[in-house]
C-alpha positions, -999 to +999 in steps of 0.1 A: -092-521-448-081-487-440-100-464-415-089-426-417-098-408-388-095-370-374-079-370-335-100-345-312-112-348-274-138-367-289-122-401-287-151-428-283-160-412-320-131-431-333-127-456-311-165-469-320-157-467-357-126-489-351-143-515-331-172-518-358-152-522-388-118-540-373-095-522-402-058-534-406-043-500-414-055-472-389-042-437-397-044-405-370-050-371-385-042-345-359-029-310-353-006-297-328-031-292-307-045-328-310-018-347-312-012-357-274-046-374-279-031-400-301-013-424-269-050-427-254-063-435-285-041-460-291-045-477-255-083-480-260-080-495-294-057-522-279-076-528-249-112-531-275-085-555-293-079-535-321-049-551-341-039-528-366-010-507-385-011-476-365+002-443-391+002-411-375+000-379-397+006-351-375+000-313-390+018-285-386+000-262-375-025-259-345-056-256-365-048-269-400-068-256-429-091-277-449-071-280-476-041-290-455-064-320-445-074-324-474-039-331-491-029-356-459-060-376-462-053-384-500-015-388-489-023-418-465-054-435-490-041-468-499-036-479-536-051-509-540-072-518-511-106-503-495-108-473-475-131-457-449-126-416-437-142-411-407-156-372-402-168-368-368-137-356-348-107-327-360-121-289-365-152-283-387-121-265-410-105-306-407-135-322-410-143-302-447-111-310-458-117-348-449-155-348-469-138-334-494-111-356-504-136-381-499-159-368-527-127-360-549-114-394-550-152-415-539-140-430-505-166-440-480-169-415-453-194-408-423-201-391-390-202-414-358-236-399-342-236-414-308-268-399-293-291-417-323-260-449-326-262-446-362-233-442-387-243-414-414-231-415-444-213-384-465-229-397-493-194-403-509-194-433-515-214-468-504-206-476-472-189-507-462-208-532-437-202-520-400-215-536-368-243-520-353-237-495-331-256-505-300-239-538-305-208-526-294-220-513-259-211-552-249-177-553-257-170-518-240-154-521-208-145-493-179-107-498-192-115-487-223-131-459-219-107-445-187-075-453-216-092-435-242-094-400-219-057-407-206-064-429-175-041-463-180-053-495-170-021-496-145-031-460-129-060-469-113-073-492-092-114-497-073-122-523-047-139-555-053-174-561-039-182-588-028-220-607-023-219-605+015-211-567+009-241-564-019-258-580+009-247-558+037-258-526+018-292-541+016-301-545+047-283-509+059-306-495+034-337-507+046-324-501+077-317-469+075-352-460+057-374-471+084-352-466+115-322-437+102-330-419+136-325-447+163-296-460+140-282-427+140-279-423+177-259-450+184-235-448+151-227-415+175-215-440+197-191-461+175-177-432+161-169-417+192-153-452+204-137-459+174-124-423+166-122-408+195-132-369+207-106-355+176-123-378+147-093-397+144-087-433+143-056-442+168-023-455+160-002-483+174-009-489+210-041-472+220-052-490+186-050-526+199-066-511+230-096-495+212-098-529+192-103-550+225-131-530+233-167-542+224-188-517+204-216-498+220-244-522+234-273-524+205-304-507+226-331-511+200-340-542+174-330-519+145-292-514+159-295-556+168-305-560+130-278-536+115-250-554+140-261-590+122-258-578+092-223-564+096-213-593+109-225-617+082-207-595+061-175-603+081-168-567+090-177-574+125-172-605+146-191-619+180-175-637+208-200-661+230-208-634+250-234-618+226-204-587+228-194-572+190-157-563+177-142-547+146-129-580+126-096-555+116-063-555+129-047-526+111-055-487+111-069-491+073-092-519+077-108-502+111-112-469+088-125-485+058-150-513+081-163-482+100-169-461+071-188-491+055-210-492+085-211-455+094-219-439+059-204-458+033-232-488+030-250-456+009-226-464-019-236-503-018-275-492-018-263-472-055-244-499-065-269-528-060-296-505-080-273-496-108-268-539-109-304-540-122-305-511-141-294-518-182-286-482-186-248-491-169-223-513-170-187-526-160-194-508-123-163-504-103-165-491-069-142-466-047-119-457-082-091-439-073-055-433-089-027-461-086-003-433-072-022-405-060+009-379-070+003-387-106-032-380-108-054-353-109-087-366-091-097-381-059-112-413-046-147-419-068-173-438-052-187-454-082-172-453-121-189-472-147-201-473-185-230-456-199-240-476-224-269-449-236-239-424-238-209-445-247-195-427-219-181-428-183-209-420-157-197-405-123-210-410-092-208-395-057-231-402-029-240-383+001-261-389+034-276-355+034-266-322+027-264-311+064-224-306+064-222-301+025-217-270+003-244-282-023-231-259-054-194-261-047-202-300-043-217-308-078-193-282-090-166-304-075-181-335-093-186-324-125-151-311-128-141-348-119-168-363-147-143-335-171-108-350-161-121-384-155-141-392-190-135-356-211-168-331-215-192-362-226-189-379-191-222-385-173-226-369-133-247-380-109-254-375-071-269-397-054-282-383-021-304-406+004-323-375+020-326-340+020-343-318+045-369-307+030-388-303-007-378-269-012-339-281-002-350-311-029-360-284-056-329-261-050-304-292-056-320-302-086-320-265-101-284-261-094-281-297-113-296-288-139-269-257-141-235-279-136-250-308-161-254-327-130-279-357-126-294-358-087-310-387-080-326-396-042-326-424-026-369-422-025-369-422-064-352-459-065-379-484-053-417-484-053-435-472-016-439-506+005-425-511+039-393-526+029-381-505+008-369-468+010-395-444-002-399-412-002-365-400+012-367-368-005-383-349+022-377-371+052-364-350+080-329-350+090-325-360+127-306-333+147 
């Protein structure tokens, strides 16, 4: 079989097509202005393991006329073997010209409708038997969908987490719920000891130095319940003394193992909750480029696949909005959803608390503006005394 289809920034809308009908001849309409889109298109087709002939019919000018489409779609229609045009991407101009070469010469064609996950037909012509549409959210993958908006598999990387980490954000998020002002007091502590009066982590000498120091004495259950849990997590260790270390060696594993414990466990409370929740898939956590020259975007804290949206979802996750510019922040991320997954790409920030309601209300307006999704920390479980509830309004401590 052959699949025609129109190259655009709409890319899932052909790669879905291709993945549902697995044709052996796959032929790339595309302008001028399209045409750079063809390399990612390719990559997500052989990552979904799309074995094909790959034709590319490039136009001359930067937006063809439908009759120009039309003439190259009847160009590449094979002779004596079935055929399939798909509509959805090109210009409306391409896409006119595609329908009608279709009608002329009674080829299947269709429109890839993500939102309903239906294939409609033209009308042209019966079409063939293609896989259902929400069937193909299970063999989607993050790689797929990063090559298909110009991110190779080889140009990023995330960090693995682990069970004892899934475990560690846990119990920091309970923690941190019923106790975020005691805990917050002494995490002062630890990150004046382990960064010093400038905020910086030390190098070399003064490092091993800091290293051999224990961390601040726990002076409350809550701190003694958060220390256990970083150190069944490996991130700290004990010696027989009852006194805690860092379990690091080198400047990076200090920073990331006092991140973890200072702020970053927020990211693990998302992540375990996005586990459970069939909406996503394929999570990855702390995405960021390969080589950071090369790339246009920053560490991410969690990537994965909307399988509602056939899209990348984007999310960033914040404490509170105390030291934040709330508006130049979703700004921020949803320029990063852009460059990251193209203009269909999902944003969402996830924040644990926020002052107040009316701080709560002002967020979500300005979310609303920026097609940004806020979601709080309160909203995730039910109201029981394990779990965090109502976060919304809970009071930052000074």
């Amino acid at each position: 079989m052959t699949l025609i289809h129109l190259v655009s920034e709409q890319t899932m809308q052909n790669v879905l097509p291709a993945m549902a009908l697995l044709p052996k001849r796959l032929v790339f309409i595309a302008s001028q202005v399209s045409k750079n889109s063809i390399p990612n298109e390719k990559n997500a087709l052989k990552l979904a393991g799309i074995s094909a002939e790959f034709i590319e019919e490039i136009l001359p000018s930067d937006f063809p006329s439908w009759q120009e489409t039309h003439n190259a779609i009847i160009k590449n229609l094979p002779a004596d073997s079935p055929c399939v045009i798909n509509l959805t991407g090109g210009t409306k101009l391409m896409s006119i010209g595609a329908w009608s070469a279709a009608t002329e010469h009674k080829v299947p064609a269709f429109y890839c409708h993500t939102r309903t996950k239906s294939w409609l037909s033209a009308g042209t012509a019966t079409l063939p038997d293609m896989s259902d549409m929400a069937s193909l959210v299970n063999r989607l993958s993050l790689k797929i969908l990063m090559a298909a908006h110009g991110k190779d598999e080889s140009a990023w990387k995330s960090k693995p987490v682990t069970e004892k980490l899934q475990k560690f954000g846990r119990s920091a998020g309970i923690l941190h719920t019923q106790y975020h002002q005691q805990l917050g007091a002494w995490l002062a502590e630890l990150r004046k000891q382990v960064r010093g009066e400038d905020g910086k982590i030390p190098d070399k000498g003064q490092l091993k130095t800091m290293l051999l120091k224990p961390l601040p004495r726990a002076q409350s259950e809550p701190v003694e319940q958060l220390l256990d849990a970083a150190c069944a997590a490996n991130l700290i260790r004990s010696d027989l003394s009852g006194s805690f270390f860092l379990n690091a060696t080198k400047r990076s594993e200090v920073e990331s193992i006092a991140n973890l414990i200072e702020g970053t466990w927020l990211e693990l409370v998302l992540y375990n909750h996005l586990l459970t929740d069939p909406k996503y898939a394929d999570l990855h956590w702390s995405v960021e480029p390969a080589i950071h020259q090369r790339e246009d975007y920053g560490e991410t804290d969690i990537v994965a696949v909307d399988t509602d949206k056939f899209s990348l979802a984007i999310f960033s996750c914040k404490s509170s909005l105390a030291h934040v510019n709330p508006l130049e922040h979703l700004a921020s991320l949803r320029d990063r959803a852009d460059r990251l997954g193209g203009k269909f790409a999902t944003a969402c920030l996830f924040l644990f608390q926020t002052k107040n309601a009316d701080q709560a209300n002002t967020i979500r307006q300005y979310g609303r503006q920026l097609n940004v999704k806020i979601l709080l920390a309160g909203e995730l479980y039910p109201t029981n005394e394990a779990s965090p509830a109502s976060l919304s309004t809970q009071p930052i401590p000074p």
